[in-house]
Gaussian input, Z-matrix of N, CA and C with variables (Angstrom, degrees):
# hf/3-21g

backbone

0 1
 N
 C     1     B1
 C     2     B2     1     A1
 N     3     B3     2     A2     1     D1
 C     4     B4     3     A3     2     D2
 C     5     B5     4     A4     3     D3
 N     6     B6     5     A5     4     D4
 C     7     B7     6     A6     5     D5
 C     8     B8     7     A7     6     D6
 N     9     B9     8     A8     7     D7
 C    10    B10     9     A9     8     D8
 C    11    B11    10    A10     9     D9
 N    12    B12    11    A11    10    D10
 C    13    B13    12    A12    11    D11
 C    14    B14    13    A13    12    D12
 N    15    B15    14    A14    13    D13
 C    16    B16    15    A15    14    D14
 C    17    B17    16    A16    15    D15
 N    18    B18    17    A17    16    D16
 C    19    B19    18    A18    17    D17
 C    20    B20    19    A19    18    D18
 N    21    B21    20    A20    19    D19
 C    22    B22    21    A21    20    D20
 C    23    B23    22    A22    21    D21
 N    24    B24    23    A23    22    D22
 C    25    B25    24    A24    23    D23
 C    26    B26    25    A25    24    D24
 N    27    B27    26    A26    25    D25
 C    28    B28    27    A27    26    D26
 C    29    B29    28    A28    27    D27
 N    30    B30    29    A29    28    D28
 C    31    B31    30    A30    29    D29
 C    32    B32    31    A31    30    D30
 N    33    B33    32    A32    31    D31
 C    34    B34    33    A33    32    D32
 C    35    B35    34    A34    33    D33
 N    36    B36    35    A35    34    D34
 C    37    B37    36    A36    35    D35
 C    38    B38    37    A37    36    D36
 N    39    B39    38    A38    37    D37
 C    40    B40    39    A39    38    D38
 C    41    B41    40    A40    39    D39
 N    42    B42    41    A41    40    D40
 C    43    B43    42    A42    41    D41
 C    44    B44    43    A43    42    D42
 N    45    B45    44    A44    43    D43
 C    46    B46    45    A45    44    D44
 C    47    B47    46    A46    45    D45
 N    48    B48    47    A47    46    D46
 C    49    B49    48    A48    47    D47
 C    50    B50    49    A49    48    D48
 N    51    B51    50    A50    49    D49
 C    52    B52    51    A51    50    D50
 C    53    B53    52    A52    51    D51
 N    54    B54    53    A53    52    D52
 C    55    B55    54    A54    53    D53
 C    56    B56    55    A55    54    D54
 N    57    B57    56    A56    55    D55
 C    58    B58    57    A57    56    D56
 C    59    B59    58    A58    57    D57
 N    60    B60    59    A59    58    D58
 C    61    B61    60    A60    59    D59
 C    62    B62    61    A61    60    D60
 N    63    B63    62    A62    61    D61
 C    64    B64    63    A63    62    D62
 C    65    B65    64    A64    63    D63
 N    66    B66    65    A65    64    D64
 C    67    B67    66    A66    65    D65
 C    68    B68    67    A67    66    D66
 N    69    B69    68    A68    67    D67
 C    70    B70    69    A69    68    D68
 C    71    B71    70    A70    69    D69
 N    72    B72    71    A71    70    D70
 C    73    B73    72    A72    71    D71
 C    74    B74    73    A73    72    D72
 N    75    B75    74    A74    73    D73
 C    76    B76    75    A75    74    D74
 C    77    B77    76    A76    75    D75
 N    78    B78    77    A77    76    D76
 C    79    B79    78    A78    77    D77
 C    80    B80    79    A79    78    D78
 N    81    B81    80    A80    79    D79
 C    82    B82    81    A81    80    D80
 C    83    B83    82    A82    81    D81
 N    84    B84    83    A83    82    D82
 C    85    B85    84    A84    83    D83
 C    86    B86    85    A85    84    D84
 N    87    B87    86    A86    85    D85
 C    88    B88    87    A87    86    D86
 C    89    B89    88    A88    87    D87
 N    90    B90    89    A89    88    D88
 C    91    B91    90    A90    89    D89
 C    92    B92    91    A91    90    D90
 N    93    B93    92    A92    91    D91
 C    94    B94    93    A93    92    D92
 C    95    B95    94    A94    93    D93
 N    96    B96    95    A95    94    D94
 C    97    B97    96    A96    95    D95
 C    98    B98    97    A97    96    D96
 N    99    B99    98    A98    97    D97
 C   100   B100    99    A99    98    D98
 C   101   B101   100   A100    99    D99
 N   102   B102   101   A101   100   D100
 C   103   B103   102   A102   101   D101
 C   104   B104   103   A103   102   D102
 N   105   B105   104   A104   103   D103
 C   106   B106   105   A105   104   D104
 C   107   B107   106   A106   105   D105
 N   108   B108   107   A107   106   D106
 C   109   B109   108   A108   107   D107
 C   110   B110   109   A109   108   D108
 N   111   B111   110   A110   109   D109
 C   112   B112   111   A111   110   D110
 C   113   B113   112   A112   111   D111
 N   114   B114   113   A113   112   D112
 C   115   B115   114   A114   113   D113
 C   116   B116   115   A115   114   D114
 N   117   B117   116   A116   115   D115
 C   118   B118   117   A117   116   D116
 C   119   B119   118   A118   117   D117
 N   120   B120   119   A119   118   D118
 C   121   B121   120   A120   119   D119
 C   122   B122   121   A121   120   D120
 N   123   B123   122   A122   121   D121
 C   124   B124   123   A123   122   D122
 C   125   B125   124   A124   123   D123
 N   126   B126   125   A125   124   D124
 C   127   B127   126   A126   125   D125
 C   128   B128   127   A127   126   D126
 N   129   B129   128   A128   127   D127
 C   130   B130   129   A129   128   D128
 C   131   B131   130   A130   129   D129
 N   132   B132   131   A131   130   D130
 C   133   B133   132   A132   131   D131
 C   134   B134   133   A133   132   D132
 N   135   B135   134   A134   133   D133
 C   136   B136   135   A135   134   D134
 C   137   B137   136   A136   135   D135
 N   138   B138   137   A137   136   D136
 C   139   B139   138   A138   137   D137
 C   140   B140   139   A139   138   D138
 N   141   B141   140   A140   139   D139
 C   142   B142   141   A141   140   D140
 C   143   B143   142   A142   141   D141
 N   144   B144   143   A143   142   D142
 C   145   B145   144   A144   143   D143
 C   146   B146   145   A145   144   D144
 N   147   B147   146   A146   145   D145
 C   148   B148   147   A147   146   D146
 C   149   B149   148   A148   147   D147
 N   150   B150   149   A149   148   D148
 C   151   B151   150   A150   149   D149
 C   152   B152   151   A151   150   D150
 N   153   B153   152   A152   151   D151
 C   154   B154   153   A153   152   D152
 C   155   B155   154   A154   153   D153
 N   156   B156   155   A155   154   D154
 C   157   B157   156   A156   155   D155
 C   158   B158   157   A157   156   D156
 N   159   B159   158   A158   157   D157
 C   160   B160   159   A159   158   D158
 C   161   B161   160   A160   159   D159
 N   162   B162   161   A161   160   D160
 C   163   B163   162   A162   161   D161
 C   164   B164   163   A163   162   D162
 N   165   B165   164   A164   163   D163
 C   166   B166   165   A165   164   D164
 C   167   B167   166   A166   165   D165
 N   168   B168   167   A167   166   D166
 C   169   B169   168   A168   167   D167
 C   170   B170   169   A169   168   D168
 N   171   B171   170   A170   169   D169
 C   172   B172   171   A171   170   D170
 C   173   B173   172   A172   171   D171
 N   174   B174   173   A173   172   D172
 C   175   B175   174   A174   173   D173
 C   176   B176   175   A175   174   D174
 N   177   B177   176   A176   175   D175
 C   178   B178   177   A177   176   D176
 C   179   B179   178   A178   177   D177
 N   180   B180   179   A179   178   D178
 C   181   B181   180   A180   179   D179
 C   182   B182   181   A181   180   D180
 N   183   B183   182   A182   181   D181
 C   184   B184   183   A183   182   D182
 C   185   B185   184   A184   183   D183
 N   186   B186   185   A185   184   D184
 C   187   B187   186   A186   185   D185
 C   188   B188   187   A187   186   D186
 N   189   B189   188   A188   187   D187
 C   190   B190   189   A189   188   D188
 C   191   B191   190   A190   189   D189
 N   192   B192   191   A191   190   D190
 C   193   B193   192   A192   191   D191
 C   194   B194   193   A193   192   D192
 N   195   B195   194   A194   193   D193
 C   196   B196   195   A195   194   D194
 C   197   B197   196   A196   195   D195
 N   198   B198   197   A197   196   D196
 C   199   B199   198   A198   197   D197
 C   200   B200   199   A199   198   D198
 N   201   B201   200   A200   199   D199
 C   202   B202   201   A201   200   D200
 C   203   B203   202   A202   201   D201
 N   204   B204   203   A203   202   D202
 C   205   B205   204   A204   203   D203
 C   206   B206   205   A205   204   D204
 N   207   B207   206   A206   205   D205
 C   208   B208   207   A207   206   D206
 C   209   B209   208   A208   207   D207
 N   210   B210   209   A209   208   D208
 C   211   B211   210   A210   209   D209
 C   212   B212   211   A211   210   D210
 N   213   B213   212   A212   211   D211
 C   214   B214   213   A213   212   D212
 C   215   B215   214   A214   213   D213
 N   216   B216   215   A215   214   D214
 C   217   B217   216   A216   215   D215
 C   218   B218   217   A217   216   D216
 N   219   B219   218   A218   217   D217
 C   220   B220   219   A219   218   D218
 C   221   B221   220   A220   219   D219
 N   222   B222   221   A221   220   D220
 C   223   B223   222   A222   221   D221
 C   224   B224   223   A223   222   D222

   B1=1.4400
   B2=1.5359
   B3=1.3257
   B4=2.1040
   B5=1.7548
   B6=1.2476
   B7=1.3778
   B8=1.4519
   B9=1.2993
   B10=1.1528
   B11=1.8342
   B12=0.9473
   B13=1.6076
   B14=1.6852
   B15=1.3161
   B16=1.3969
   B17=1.5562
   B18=1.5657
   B19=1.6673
   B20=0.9997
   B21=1.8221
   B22=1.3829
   B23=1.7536
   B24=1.3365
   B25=1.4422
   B26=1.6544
   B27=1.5294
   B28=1.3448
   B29=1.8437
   B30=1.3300
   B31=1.5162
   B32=1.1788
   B33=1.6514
   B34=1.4578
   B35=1.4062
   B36=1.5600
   B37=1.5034
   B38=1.2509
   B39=1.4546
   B40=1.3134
   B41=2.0175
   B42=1.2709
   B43=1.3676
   B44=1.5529
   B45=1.3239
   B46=1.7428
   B47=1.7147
   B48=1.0310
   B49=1.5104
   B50=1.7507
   B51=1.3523
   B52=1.8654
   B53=1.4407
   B54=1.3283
   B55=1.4763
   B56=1.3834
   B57=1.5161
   B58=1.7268
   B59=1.4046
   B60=1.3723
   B61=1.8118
   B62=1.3619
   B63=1.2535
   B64=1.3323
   B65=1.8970
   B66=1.5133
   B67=1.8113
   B68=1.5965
   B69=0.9858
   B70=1.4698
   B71=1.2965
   B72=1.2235
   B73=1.0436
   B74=1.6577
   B75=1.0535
   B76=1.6360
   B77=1.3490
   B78=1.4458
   B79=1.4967
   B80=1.9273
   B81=1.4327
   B82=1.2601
   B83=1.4560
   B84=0.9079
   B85=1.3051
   B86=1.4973
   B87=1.9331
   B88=1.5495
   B89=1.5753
   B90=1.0919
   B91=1.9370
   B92=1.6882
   B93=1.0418
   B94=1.8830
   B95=1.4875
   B96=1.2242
   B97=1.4727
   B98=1.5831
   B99=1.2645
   B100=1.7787
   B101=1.2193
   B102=1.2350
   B103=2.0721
   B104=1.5475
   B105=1.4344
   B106=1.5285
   B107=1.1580
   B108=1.8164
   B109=1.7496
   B110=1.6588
   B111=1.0874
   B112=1.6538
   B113=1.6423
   B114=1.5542
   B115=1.3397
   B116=1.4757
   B117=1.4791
   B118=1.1547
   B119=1.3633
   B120=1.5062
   B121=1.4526
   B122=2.2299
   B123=1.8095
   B124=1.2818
   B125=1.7723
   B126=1.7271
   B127=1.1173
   B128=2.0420
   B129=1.1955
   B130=1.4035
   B131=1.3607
   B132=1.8905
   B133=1.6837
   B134=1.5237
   B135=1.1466
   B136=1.4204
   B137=1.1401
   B138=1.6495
   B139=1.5993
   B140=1.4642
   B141=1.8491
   B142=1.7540
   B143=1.4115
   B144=1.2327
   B145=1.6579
   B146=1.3910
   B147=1.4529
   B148=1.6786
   B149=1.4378
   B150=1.0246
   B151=1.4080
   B152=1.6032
   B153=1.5250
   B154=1.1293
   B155=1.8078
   B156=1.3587
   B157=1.4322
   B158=1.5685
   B159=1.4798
   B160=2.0041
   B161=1.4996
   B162=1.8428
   B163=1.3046
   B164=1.3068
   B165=1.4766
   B166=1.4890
   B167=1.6054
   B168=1.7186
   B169=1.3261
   B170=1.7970
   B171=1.2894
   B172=1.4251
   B173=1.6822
   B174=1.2754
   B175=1.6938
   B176=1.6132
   B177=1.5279
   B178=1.5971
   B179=1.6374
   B180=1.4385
   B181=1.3234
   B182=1.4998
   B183=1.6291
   B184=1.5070
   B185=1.9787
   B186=1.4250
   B187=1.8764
   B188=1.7951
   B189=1.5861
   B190=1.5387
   B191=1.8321
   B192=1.5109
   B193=1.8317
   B194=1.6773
   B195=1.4236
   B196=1.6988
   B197=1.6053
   B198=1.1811
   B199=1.2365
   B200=1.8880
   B201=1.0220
   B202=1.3549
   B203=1.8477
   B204=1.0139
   B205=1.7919
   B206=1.3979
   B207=1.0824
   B208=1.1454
   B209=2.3256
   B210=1.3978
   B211=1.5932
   B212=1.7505
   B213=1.3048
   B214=1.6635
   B215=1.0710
   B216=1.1691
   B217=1.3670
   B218=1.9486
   B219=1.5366
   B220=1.4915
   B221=1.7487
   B222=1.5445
   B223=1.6268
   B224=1.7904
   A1=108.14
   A2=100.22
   A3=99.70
   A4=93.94
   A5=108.31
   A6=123.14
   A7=108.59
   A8=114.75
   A9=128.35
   A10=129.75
   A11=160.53
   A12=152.36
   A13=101.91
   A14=91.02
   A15=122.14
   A16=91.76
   A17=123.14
   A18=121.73
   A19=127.48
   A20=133.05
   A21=113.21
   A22=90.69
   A23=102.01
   A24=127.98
   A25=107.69
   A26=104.93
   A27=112.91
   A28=111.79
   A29=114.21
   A30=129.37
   A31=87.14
   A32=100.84
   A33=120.04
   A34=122.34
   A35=127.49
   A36=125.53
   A37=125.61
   A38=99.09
   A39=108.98
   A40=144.31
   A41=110.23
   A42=99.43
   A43=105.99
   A44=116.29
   A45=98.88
   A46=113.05
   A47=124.18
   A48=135.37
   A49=102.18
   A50=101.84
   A51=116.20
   A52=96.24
   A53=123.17
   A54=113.49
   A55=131.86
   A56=107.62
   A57=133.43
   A58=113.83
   A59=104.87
   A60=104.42
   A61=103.02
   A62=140.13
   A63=123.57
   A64=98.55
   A65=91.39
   A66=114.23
   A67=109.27
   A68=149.47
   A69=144.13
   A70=162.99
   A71=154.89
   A72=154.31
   A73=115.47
   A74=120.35
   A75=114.47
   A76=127.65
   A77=105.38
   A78=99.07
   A79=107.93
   A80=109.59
   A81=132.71
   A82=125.60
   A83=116.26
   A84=130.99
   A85=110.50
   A86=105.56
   A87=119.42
   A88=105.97
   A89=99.85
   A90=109.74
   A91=104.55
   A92=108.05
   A93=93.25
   A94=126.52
   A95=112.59
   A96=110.72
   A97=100.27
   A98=118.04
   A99=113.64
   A100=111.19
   A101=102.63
   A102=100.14
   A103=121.50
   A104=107.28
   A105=108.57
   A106=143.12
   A107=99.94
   A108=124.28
   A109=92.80
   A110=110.98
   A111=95.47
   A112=101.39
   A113=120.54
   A114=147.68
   A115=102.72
   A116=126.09
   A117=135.37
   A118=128.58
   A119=116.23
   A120=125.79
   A121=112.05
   A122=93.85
   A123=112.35
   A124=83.86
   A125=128.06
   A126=96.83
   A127=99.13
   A128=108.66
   A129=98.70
   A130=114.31
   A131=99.04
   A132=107.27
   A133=85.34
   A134=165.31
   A135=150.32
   A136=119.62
   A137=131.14
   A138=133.10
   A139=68.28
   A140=103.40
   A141=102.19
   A142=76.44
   A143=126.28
   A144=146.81
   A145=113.27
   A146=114.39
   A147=128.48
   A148=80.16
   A149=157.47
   A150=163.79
   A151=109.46
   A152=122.46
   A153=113.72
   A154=94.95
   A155=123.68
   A156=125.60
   A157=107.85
   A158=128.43
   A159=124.56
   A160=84.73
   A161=102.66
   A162=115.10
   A163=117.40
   A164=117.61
   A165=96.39
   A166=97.12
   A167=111.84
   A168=129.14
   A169=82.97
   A170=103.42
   A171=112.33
   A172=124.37
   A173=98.28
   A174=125.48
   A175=88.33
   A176=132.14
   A177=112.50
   A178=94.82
   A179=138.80
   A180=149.98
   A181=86.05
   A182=94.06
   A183=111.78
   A184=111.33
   A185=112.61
   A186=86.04
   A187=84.22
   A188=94.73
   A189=117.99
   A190=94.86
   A191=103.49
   A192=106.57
   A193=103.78
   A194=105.29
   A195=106.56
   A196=104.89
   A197=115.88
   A198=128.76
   A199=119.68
   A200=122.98
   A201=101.29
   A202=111.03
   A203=86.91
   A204=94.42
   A205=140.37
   A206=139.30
   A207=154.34
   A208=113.03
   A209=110.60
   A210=85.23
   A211=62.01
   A212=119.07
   A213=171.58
   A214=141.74
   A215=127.93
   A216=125.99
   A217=125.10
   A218=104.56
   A219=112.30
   A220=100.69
   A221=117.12
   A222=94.86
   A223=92.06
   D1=141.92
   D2=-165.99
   D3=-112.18
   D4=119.59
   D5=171.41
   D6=-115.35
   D7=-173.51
   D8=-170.29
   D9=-114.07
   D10=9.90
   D11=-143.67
   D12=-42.40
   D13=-172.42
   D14=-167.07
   D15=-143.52
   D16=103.54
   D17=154.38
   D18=-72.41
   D19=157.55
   D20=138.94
   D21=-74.93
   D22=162.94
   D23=-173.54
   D24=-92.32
   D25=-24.40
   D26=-172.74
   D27=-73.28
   D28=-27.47
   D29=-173.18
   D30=-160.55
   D31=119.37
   D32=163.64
   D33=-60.70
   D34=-3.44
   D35=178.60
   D36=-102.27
   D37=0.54
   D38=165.16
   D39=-107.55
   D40=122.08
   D41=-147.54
   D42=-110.28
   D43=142.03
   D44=174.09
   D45=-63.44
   D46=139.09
   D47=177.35
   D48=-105.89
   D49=124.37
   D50=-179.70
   D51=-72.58
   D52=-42.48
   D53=-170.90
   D54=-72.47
   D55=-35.39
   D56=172.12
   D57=-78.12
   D58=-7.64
   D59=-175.03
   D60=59.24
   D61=27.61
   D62=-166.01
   D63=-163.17
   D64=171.64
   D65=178.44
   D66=-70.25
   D67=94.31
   D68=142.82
   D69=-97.28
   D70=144.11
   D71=-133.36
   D72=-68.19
   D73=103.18
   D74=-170.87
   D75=73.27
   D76=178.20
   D77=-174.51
   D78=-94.79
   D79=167.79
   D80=178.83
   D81=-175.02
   D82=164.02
   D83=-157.18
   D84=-48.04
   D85=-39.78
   D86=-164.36
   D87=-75.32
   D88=-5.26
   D89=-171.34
   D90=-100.66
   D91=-16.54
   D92=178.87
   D93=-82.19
   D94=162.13
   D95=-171.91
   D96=-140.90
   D97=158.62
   D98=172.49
   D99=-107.67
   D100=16.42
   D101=157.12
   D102=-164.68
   D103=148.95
   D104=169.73
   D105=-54.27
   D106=-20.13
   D107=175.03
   D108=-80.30
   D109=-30.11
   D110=-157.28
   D111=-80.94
   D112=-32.88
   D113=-178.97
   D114=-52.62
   D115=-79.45
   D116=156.26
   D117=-33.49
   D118=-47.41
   D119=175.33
   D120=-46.24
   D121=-45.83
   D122=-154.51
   D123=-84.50
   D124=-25.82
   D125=-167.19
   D126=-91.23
   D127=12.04
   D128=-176.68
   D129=-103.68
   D130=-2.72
   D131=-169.13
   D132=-102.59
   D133=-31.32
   D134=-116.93
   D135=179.88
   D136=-5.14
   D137=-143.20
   D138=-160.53
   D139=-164.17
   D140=-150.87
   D141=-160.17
   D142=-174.75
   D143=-178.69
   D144=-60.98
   D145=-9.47
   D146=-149.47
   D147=-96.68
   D148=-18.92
   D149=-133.44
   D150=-137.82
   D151=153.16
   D152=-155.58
   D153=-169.46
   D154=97.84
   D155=171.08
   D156=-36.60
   D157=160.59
   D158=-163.47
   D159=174.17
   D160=116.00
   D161=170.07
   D162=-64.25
   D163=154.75
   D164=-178.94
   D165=-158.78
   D166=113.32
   D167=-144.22
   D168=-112.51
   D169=113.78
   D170=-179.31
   D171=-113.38
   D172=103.15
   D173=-132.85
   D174=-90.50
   D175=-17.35
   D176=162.43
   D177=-176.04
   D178=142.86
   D179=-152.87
   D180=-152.34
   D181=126.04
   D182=-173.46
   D183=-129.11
   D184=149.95
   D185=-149.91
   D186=-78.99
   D187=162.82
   D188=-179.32
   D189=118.46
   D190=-7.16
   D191=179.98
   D192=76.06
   D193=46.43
   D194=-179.26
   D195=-103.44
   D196=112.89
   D197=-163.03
   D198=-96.68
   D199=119.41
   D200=164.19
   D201=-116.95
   D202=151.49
   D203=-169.09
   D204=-162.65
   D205=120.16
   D206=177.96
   D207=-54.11
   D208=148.11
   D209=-175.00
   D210=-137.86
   D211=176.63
   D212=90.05
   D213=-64.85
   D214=125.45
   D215=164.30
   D216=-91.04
   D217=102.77
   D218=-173.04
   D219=-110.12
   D220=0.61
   D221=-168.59
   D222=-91.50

């Protein structure tokens, strides 16, 4: 399934989180989005240049939010 994050651009392991208001360590649930317009949209409304939309093809989700996943860089 192809979702969306929000990077900092500076270190690829870090992702904006909607829930923490803040930059954090890896991916999770609070960081996905279902589109690249919406990804981009949010980093031009609220976030700054430091930020960078990154596909993120999530290859099997196990419960406890254990993720395995693939990333890209499209921003």
């Amino acid at each position: 399934m192809k979702m969306w994050a929000i990077a900092y651009q500076y270190d690829e392991d870090y992702f904006w989180d909607f829930e923490k208001h803040d930059v954090t360590y890896g991916i999770e649930s609070s960081q996905l989005l279902p589109t690249k317009e919406l990804a981009d949209q949010l980093i031009k409304d609220i976030l700054s240049d430091d930020f960078v939309s990154v596909d993120i093809d999530i290859e099997s989700y196990r419960s406890g939010g254990v993720m395995s996943y693939t990333m890209g860089r499209e921003g």
